[in-house]
C-alpha positions in Angstrom: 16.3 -71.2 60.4 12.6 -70.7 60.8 11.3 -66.9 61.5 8.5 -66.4 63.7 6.4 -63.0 63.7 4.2 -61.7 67.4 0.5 -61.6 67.5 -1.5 -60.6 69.5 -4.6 -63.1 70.1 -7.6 -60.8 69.6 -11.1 -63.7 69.1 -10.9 -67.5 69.8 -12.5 -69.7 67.6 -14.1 -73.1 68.1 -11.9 -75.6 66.6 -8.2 -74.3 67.9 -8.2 -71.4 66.2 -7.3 -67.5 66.6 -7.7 -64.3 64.9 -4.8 -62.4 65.9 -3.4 -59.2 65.0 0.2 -58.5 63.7 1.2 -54.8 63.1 -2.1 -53.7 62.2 -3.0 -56.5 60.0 -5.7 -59.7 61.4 -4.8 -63.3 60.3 -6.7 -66.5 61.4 -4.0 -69.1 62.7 -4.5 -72.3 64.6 -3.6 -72.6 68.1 -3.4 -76.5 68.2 0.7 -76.2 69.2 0.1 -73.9 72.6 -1.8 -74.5 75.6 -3.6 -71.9 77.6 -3.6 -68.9 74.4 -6.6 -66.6 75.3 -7.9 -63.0 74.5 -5.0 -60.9 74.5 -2.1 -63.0 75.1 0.6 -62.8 72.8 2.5 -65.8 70.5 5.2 -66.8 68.1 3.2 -67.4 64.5 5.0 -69.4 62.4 3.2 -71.1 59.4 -0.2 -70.3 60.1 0.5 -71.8 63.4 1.0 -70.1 67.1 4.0 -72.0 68.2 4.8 -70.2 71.6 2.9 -68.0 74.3 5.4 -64.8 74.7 4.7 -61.8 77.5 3.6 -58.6 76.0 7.1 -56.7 76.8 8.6 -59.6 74.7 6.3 -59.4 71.5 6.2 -55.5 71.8 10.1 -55.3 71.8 10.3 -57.9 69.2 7.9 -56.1 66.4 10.1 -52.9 67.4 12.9 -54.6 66.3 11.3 -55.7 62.9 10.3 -52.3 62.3 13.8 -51.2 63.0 15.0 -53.6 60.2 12.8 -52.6 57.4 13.6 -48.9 58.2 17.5 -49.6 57.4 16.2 -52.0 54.7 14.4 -49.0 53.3 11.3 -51.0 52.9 9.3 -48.6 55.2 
């Protein structure tokens, strides 16, 4: 079982890759796995590597439900 985390893509670089943001926090990935990313689309991370384009309802509902989790995991 692999987990994959939303982000959303926020600067394209030259050579496939993204900085996206992920509940507040910017990470460079590589976009090399999913056509057609651009400015502020959403995508699956997994790795260090966007694996899937998702709608913004999708990755919003998703990263409510991590938050969800770490509340009842008392991490947050």
């Amino acid at each position: 079982m692999c987990l994959a985390i939303p982000g959303k893509v926020l600067e394209l670089g030259e050579d496939d890759s993204a900085l996206v943001e992920i509940g507040g926090v910017k990470k460079r990935v590589s976009l090399m796995l999913v056509d057609g990313a651009g400015l502020g689309d959403y995508v699956l991370i997994h790795a260090g590597f966007a694996i899937e384009k998702i709608n913004a309802y999708e990755a919003r509902r998703t990263l409510e439900l991590f938050e969800e989790i770490a509340k009842l995991d008392g991490t947050t």
